[in-house]
SETOR-254496 format. One record per residue (C-alpha): residue number from 1; y, x, z. Coordinates in pm, 1 decimal. Example, Ala and Ser with C-alpha at 12.3 -4.5 7.8 and 13.67 -1.06 7.14 Angstrom:
{num 1 | py -450.0 | px 1230.0 | pz 780.0} $
{num 2 | py -106.0 | px 1367.0 | pz 714.0} $
% end
This chain:
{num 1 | py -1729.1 | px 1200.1 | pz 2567.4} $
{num 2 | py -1509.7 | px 1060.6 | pz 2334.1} $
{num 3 | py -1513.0 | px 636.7 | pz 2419.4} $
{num 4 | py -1587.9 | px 357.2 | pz 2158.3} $
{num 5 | py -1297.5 | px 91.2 | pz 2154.5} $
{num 6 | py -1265.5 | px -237.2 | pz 1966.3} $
{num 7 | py -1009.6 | px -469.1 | pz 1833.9} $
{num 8 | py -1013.6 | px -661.1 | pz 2164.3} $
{num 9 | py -908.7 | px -365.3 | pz 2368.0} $
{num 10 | py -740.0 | px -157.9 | pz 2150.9} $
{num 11 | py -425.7 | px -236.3 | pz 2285.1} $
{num 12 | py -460.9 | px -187.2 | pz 2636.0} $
{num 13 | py -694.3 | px 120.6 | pz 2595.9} $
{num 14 | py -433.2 | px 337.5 | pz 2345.8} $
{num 15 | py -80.3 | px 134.3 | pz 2307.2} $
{num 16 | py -79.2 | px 129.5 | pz 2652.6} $
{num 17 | py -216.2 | px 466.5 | pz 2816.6} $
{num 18 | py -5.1 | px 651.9 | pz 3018.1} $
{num 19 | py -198.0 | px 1004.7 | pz 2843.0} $
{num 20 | py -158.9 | px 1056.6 | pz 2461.7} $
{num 21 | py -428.8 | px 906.2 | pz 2263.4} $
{num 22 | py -659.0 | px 1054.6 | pz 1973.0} $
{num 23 | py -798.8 | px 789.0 | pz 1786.0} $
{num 24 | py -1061.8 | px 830.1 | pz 1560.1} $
{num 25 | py -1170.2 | px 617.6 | pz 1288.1} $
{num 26 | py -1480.0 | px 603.7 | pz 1128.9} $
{num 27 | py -1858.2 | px 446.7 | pz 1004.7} $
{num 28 | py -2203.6 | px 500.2 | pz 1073.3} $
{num 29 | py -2235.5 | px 563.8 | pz 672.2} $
{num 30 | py -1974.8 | px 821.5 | pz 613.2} $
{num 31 | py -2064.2 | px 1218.1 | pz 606.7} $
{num 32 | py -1747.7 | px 1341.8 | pz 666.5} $
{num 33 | py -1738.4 | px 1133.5 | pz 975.5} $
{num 34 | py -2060.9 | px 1253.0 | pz 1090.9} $
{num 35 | py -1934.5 | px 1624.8 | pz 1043.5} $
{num 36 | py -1648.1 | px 1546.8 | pz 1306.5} $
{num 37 | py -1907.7 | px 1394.5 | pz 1564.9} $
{num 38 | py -1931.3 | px 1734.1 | pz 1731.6} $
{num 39 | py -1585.5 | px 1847.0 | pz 1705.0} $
{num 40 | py -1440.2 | px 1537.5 | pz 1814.1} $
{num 41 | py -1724.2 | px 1558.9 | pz 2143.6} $
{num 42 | py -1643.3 | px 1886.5 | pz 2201.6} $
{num 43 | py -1246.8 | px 1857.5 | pz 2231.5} $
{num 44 | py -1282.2 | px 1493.4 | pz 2472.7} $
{num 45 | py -1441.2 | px 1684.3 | pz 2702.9} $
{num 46 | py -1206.2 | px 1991.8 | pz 2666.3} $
{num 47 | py -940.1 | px 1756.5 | pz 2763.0} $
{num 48 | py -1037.5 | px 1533.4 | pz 2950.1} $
{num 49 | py -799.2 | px 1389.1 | pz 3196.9} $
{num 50 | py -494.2 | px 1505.3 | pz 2991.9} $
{num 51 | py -564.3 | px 1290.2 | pz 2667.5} $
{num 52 | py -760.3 | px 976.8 | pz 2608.7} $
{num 53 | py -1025.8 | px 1036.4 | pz 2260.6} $
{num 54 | py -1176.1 | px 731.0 | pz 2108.7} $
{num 55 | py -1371.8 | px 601.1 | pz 1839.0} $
{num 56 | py -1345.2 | px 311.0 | pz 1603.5} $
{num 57 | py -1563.2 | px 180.3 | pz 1382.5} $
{num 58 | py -1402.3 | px 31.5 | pz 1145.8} $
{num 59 | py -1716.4 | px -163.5 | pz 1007.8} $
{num 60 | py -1727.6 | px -374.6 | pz 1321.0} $
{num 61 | py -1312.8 | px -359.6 | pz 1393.4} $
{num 62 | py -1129.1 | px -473.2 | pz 1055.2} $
{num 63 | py -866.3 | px -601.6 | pz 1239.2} $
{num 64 | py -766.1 | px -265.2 | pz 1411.7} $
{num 65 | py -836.2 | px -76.3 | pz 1075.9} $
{num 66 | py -589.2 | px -342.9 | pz 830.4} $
{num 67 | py -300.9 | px -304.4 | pz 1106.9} $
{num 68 | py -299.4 | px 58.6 | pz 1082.1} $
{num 69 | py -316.7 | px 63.0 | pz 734.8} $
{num 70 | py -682.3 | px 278.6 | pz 795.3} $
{num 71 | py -780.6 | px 292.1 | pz 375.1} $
{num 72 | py -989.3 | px 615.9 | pz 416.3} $
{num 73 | py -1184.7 | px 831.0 | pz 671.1} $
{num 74 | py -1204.8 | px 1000.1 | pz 927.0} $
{num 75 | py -848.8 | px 886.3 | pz 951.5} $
{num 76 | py -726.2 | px 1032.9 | pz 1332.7} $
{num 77 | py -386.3 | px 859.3 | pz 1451.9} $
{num 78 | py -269.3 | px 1025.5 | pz 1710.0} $
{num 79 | py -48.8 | px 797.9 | pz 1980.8} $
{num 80 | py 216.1 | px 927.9 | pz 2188.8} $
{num 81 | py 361.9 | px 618.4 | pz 2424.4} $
{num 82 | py 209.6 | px 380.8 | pz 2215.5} $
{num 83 | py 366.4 | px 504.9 | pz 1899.7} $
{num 84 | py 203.0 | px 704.5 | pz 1659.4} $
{num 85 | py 333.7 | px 1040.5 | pz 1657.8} $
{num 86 | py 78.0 | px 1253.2 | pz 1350.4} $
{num 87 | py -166.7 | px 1121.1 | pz 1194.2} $
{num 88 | py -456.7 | px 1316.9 | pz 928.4} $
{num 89 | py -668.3 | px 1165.0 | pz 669.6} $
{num 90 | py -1021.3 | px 1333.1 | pz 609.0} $
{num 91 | py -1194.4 | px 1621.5 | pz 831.6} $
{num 92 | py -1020.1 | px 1931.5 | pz 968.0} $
{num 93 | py -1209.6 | px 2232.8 | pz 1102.2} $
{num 94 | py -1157.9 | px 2263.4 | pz 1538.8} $
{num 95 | py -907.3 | px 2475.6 | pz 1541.6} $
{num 96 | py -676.0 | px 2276.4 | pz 1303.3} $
{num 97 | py -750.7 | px 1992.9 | pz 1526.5} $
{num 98 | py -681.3 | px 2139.6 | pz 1846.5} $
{num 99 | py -326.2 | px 2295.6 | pz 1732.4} $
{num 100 | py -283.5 | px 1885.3 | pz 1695.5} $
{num 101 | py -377.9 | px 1823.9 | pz 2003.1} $
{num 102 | py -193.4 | px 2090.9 | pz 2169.5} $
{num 103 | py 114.7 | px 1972.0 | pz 1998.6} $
{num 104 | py 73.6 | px 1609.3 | pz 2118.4} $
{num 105 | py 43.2 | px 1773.2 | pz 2441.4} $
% end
């Protein structure tokens, strides 16, 4: 299950994992969003243990959301040694998301 993060531990929970990081922002009142829910569920549990997925809302994390420049969503930035390595804007079907994924891997 992907893991709700917030400005205060942003840092230590994706700049500084030792796994690559998906991170996915979003809000409670955006559709697209919602239509990721499952996809994004479905793929932390797939890899679990060789990737960290997490959630931000950026309603209750501004902070987090101005430094990464986060203007629409879903926004996913995916992090690679604390660095952000590919990043997309708007929803994907699964399978475009996992040939991300695999590629971070």
């Amino acid at each position: 299950m992907a893991i709700s993060i917030n400005d205060s531990n942003f840092e230590e929970v994706v700049i500084k994992s030792s796994t690559p990081v998906l991170v996915d922002f979003w809000a409670e009142w955006c559709g697209p969003c919602k239509m990721m829910l499952p996809i994004v569920e479905e793929l932390s549990a797939a890899y679990e243990g060789k990737m960290k997925i997490v959630k931000v809302d950026v309603d209750s994390n501004p902070g987090t959301a101005a430094k990464y420049g986060i203007r629409n969503i879903p926004t996913l930035l995916f992090f690679k040694n604390g660095e952000i390595v590919d990043k997309q804007v708007g929803a994907l079907p699964k399978s475009q998301l996992e040939d991300k994924i695999k590629r971070l891997l």
